[in-house]
Gaussian input, Z-matrix of N, CA and C with variables (Angstrom, degrees):
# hf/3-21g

backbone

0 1
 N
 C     1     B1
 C     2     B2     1     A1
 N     3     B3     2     A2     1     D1
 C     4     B4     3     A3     2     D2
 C     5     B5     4     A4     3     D3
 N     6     B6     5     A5     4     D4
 C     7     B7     6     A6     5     D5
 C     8     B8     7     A7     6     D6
 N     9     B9     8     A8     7     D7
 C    10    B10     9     A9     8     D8
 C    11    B11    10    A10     9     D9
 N    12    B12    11    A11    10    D10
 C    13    B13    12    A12    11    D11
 C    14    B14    13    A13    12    D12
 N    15    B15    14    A14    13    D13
 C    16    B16    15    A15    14    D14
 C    17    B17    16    A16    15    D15
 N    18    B18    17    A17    16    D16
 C    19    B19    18    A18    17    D17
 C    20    B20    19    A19    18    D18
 N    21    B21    20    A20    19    D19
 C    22    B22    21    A21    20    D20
 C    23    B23    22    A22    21    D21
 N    24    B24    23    A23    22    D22
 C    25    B25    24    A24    23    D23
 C    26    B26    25    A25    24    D24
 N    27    B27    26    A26    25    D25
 C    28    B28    27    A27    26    D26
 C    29    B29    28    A28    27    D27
 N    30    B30    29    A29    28    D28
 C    31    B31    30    A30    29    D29
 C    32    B32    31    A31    30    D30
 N    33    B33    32    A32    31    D31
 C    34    B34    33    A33    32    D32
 C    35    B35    34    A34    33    D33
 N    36    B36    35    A35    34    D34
 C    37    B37    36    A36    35    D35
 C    38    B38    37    A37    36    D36
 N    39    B39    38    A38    37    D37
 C    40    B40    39    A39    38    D38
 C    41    B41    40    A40    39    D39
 N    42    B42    41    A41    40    D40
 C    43    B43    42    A42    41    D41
 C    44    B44    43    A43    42    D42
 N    45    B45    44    A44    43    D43
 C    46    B46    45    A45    44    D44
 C    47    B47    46    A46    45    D45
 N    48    B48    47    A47    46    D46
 C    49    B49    48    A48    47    D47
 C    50    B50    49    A49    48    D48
 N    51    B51    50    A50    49    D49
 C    52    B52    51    A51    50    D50
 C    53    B53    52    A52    51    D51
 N    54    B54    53    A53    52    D52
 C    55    B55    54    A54    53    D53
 C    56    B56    55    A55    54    D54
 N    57    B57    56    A56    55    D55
 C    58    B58    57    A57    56    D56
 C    59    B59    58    A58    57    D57
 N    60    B60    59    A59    58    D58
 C    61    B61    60    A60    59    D59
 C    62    B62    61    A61    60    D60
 N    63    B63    62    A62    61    D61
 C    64    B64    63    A63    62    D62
 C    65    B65    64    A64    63    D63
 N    66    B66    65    A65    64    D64
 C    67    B67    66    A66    65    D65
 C    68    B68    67    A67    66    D66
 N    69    B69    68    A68    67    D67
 C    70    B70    69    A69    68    D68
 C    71    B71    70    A70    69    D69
 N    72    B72    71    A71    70    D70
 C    73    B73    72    A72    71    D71
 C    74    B74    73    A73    72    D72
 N    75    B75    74    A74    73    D73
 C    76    B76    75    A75    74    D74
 C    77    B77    76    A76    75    D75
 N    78    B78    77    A77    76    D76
 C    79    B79    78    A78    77    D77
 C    80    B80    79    A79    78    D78
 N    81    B81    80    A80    79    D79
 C    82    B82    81    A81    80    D80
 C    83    B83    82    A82    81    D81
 N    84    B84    83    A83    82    D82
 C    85    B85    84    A84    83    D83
 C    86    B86    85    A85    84    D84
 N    87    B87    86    A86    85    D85
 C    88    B88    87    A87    86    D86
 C    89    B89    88    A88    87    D87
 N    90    B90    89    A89    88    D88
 C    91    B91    90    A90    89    D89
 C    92    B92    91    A91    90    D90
 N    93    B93    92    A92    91    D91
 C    94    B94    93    A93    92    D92
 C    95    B95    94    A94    93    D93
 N    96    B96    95    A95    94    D94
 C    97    B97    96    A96    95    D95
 C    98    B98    97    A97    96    D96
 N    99    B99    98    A98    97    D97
 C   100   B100    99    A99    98    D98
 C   101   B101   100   A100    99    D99
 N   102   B102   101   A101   100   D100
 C   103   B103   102   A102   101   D101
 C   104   B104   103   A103   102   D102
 N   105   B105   104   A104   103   D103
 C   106   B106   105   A105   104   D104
 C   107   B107   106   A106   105   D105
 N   108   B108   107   A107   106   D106
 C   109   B109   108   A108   107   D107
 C   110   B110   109   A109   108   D108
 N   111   B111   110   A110   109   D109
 C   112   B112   111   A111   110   D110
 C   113   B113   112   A112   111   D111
 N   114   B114   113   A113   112   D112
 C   115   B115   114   A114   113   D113
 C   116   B116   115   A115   114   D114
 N   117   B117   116   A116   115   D115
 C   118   B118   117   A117   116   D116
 C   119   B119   118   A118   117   D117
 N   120   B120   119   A119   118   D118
 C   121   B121   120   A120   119   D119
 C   122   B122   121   A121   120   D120
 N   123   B123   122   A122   121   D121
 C   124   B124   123   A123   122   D122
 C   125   B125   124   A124   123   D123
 N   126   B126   125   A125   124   D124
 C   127   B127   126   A126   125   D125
 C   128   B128   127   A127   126   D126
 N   129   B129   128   A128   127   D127
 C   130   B130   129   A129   128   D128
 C   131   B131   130   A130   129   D129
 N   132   B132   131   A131   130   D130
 C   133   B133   132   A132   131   D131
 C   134   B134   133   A133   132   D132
 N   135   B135   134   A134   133   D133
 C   136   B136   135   A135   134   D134
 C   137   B137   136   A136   135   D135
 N   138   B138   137   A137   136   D136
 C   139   B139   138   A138   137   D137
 C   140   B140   139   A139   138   D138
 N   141   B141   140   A140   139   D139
 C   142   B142   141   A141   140   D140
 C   143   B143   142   A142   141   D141
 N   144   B144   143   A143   142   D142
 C   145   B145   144   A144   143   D143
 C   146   B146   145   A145   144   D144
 N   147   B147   146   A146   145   D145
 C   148   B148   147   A147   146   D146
 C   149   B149   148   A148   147   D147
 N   150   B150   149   A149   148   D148
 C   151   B151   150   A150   149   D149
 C   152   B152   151   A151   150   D150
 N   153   B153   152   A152   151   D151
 C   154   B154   153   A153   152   D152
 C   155   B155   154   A154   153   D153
 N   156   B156   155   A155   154   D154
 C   157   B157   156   A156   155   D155
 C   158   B158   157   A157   156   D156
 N   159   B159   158   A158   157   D157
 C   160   B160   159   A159   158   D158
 C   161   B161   160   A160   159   D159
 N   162   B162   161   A161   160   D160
 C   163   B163   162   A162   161   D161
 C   164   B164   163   A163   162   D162
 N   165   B165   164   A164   163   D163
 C   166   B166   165   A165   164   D164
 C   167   B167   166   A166   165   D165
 N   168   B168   167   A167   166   D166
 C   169   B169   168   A168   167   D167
 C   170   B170   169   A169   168   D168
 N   171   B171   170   A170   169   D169
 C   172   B172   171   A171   170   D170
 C   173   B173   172   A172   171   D171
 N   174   B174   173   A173   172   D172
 C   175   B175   174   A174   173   D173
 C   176   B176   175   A175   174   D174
 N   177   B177   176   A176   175   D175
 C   178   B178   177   A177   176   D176
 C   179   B179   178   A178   177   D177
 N   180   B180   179   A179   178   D178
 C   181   B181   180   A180   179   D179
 C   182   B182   181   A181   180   D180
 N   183   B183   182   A182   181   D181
 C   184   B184   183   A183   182   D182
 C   185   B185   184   A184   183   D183
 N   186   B186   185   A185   184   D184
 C   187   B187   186   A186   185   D185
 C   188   B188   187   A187   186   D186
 N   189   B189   188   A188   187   D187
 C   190   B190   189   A189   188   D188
 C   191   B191   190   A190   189   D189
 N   192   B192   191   A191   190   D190
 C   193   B193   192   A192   191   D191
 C   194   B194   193   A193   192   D192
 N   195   B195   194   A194   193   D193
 C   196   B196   195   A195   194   D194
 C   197   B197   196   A196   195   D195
 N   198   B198   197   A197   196   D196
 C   199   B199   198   A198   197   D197
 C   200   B200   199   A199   198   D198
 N   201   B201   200   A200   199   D199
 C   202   B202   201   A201   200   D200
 C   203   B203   202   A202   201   D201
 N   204   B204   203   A203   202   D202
 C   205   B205   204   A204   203   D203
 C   206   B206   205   A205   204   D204
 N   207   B207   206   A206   205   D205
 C   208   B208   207   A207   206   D206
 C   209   B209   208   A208   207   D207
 N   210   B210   209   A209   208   D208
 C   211   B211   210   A210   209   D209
 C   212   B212   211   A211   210   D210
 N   213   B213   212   A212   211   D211
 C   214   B214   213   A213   212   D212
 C   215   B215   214   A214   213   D213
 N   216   B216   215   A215   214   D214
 C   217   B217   216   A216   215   D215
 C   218   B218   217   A217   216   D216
 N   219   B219   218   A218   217   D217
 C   220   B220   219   A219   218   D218
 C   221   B221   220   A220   219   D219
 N   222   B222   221   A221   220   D220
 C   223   B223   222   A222   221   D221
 C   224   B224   223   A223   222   D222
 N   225   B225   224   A224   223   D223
 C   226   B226   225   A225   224   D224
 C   227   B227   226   A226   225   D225
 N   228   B228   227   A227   226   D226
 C   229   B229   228   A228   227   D227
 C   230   B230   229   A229   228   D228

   B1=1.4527
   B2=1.5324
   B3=1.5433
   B4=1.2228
   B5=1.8465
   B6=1.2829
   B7=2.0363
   B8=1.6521
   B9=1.3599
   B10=1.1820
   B11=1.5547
   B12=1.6212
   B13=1.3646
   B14=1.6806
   B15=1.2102
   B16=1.8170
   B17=1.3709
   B18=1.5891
   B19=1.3660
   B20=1.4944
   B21=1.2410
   B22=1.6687
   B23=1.2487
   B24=1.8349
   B25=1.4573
   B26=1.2382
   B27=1.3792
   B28=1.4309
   B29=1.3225
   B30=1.0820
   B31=1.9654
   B32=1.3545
   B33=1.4062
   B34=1.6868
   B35=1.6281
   B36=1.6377
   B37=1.2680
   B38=1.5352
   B39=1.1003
   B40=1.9389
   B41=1.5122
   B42=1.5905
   B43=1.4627
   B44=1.7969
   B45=1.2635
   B46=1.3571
   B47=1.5970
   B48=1.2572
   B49=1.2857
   B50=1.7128
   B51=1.2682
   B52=1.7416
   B53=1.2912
   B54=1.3740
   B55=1.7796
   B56=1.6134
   B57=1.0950
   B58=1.6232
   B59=1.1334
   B60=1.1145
   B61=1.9802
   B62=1.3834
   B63=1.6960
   B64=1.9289
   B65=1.2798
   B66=1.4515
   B67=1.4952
   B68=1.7039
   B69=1.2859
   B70=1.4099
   B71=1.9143
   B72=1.3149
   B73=1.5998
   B74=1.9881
   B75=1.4088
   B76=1.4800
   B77=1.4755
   B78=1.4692
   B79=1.0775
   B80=1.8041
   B81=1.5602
   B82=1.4783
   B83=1.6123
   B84=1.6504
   B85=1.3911
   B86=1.7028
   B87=1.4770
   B88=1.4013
   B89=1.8968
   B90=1.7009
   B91=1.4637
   B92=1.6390
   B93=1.4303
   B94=1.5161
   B95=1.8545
   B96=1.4474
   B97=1.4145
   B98=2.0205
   B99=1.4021
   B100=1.5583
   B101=1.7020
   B102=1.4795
   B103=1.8770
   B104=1.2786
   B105=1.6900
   B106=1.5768
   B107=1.3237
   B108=1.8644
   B109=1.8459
   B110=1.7274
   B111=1.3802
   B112=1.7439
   B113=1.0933
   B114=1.3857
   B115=1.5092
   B116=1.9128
   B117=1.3664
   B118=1.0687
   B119=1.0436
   B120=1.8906
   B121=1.7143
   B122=1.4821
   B123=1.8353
   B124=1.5961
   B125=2.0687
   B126=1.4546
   B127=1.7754
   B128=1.2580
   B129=1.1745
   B130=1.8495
   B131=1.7831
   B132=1.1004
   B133=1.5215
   B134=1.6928
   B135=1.5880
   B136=1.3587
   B137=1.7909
   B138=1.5607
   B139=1.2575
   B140=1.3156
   B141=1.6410
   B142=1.4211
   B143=1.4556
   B144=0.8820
   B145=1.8661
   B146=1.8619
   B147=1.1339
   B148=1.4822
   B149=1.4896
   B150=0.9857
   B151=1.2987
   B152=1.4754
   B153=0.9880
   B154=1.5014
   B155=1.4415
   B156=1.3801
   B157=1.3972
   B158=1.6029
   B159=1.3983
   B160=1.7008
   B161=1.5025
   B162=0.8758
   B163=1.5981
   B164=1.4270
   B165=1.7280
   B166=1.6584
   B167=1.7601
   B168=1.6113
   B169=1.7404
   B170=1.9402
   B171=1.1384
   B172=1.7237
   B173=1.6152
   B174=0.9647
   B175=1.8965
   B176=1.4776
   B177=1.6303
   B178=0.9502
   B179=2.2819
   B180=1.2377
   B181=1.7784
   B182=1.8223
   B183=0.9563
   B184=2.0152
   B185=1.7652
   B186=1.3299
   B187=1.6199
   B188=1.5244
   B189=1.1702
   B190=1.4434
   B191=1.7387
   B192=1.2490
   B193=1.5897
   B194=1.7620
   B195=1.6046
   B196=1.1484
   B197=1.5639
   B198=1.5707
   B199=1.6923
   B200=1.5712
   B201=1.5795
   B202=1.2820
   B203=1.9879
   B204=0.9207
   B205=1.7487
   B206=1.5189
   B207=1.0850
   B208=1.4240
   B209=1.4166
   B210=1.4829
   B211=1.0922
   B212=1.3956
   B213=1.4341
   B214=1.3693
   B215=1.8007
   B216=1.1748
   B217=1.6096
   B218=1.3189
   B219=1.3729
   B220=1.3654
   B221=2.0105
   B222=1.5542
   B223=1.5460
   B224=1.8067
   B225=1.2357
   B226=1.3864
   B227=1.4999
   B228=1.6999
   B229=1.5842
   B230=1.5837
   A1=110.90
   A2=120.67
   A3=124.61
   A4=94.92
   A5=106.96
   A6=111.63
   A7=84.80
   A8=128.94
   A9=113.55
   A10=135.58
   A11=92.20
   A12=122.74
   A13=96.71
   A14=108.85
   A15=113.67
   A16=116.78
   A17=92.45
   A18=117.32
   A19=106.14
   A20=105.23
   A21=117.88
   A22=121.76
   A23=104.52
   A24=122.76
   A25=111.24
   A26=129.24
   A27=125.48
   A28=127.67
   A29=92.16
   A30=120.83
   A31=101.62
   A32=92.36
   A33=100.19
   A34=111.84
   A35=111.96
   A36=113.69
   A37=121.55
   A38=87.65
   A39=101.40
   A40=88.75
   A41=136.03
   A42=126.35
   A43=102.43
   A44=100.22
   A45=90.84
   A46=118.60
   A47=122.51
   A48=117.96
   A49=128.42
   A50=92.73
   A51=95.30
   A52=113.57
   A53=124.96
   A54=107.17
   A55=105.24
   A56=123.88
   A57=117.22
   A58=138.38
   A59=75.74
   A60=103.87
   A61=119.66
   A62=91.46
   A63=130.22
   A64=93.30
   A65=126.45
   A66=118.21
   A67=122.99
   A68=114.19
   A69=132.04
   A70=96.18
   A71=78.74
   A72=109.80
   A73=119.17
   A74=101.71
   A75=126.08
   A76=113.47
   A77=128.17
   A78=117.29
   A79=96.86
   A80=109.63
   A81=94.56
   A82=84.83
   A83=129.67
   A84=100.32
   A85=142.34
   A86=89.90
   A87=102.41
   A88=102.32
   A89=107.46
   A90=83.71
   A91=102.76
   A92=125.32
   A93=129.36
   A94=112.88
   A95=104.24
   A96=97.77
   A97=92.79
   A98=112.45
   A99=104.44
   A100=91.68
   A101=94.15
   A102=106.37
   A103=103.52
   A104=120.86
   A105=106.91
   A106=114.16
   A107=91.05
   A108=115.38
   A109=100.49
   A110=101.28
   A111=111.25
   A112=111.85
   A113=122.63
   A114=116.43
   A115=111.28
   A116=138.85
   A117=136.15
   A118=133.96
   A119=110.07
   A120=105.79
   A121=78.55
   A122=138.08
   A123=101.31
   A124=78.27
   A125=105.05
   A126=111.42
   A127=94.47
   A128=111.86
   A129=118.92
   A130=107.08
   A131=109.79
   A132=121.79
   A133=86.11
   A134=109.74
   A135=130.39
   A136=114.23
   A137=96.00
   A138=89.25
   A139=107.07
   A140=137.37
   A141=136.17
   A142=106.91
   A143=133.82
   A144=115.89
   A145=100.97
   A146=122.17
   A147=151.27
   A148=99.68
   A149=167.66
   A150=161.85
   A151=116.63
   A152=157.29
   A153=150.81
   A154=116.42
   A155=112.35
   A156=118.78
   A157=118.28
   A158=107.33
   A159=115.72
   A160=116.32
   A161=124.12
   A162=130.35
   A163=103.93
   A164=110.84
   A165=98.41
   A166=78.24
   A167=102.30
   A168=128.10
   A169=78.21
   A170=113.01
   A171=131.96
   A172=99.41
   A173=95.17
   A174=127.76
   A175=100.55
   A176=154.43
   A177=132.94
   A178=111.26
   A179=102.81
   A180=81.93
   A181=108.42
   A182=88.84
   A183=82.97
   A184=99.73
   A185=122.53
   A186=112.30
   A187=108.08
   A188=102.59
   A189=115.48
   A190=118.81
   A191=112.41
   A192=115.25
   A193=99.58
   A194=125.05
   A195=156.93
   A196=83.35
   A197=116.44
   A198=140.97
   A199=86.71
   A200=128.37
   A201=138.15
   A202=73.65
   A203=151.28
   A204=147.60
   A205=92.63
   A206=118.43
   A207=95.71
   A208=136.05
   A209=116.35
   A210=110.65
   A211=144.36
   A212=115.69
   A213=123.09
   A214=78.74
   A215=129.89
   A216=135.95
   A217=97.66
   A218=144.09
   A219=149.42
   A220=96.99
   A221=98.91
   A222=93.47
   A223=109.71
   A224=120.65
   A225=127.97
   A226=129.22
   A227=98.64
   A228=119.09
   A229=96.98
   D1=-26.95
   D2=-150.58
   D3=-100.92
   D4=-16.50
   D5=177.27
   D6=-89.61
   D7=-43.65
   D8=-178.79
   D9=-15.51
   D10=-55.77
   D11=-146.20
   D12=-112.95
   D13=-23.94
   D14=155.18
   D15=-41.89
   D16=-60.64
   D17=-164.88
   D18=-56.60
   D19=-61.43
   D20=176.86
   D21=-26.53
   D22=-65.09
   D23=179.35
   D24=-54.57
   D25=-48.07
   D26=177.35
   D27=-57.48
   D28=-30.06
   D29=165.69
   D30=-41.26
   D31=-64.51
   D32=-152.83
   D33=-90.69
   D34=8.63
   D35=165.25
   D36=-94.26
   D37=-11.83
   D38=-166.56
   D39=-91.88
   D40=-49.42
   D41=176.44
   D42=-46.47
   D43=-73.61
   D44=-158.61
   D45=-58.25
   D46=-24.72
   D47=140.52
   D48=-22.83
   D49=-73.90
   D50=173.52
   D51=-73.29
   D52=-15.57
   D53=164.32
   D54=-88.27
   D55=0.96
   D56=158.09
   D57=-73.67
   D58=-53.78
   D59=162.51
   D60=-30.09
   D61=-72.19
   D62=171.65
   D63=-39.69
   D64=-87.52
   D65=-166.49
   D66=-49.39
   D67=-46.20
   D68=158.64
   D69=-14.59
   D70=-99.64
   D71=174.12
   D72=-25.92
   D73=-43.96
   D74=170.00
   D75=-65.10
   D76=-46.54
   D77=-156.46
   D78=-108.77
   D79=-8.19
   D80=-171.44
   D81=-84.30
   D82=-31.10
   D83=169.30
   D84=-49.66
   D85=-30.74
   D86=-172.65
   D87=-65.19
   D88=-34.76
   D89=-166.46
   D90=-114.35
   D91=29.69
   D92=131.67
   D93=-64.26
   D94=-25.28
   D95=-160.54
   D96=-88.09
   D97=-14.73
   D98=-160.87
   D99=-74.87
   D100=-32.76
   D101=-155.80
   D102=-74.79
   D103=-7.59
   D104=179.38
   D105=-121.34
   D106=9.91
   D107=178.05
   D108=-53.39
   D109=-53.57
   D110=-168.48
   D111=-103.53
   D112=21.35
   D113=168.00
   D114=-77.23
   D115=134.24
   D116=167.75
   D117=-111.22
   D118=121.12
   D119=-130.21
   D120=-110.56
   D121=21.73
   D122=-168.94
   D123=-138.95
   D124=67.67
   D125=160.82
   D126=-59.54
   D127=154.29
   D128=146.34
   D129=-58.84
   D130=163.92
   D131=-158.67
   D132=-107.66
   D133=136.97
   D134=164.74
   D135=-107.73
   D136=145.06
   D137=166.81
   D138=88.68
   D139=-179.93
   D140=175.01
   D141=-37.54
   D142=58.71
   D143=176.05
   D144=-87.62
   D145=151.11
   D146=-156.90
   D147=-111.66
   D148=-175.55
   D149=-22.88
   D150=68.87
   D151=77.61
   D152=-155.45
   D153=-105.23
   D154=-31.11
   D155=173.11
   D156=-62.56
   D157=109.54
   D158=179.74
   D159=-66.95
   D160=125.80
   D161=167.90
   D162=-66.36
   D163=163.97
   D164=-168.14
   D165=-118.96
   D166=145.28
   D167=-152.01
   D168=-73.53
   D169=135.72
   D170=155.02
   D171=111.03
   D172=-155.77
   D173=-167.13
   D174=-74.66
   D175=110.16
   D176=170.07
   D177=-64.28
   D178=-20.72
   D179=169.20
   D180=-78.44
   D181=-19.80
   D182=-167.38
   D183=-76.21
   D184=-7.83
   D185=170.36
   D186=-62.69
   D187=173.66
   D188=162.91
   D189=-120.97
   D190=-157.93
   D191=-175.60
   D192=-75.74
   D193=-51.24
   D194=-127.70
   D195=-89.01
   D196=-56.04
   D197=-157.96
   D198=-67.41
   D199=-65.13
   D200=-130.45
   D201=-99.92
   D202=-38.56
   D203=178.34
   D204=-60.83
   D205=-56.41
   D206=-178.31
   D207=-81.31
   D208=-21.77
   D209=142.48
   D210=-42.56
   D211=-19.01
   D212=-146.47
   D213=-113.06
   D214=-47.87
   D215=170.83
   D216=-52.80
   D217=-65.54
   D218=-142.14
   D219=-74.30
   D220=-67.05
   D221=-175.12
   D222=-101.36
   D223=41.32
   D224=-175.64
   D225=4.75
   D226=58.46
   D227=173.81
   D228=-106.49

C-alpha cells in the first residue's frame, strides 16, 4: 500500500512539473509574440539603400499575358 502511494506521489509531481513547464513555455510564447506584434519591419531605408526590384526590359502595353507570366515566374512579383 505504502509503494502504492510512492508511486502515486511521484506521478503527480512529474505532471505538474510538465504542466509548469507547458505554461512556462506557453506564455513566454505568447509574450515574444506581443513584443514583435508592434515591431515595424517596413521603415523607409536610410543611407546607401539599393532599389532591388527589376523592371521588366520594353514597353509595359506592348507585353502580353505569356511575356508578363513569365516575368512574374522569373523575378517572383
Amino acid at each position: 500500500m505504502k509503494g502504492r502511494f510512492i508511486t502515486l506521489l511521484q506521478t503527480f509531481k512529474v505532471m505538474l512539473l510538465f504542466i509548469g513547464c507547458t505554461l512556462f513555455f506557453y506564455y513566454g510564447i505568447l509574450w515574444v509574440s506581443q513584443e514583435y506584434e508592434s515591431y515595424y519591419r517596413y521603415d523607409v531605408p536610410e543611407g546607401n539603400a539599393v532599389k532591388v526590384v527589376a523592371e521588366p526590359i520594353g514597353d509595359h502595353e506592348d507585353s502580353t499575358i505569356l511575356t508578363r507570366l513569365a516575368w512574374f515566374y522569373k523575378l517572383g512579383e
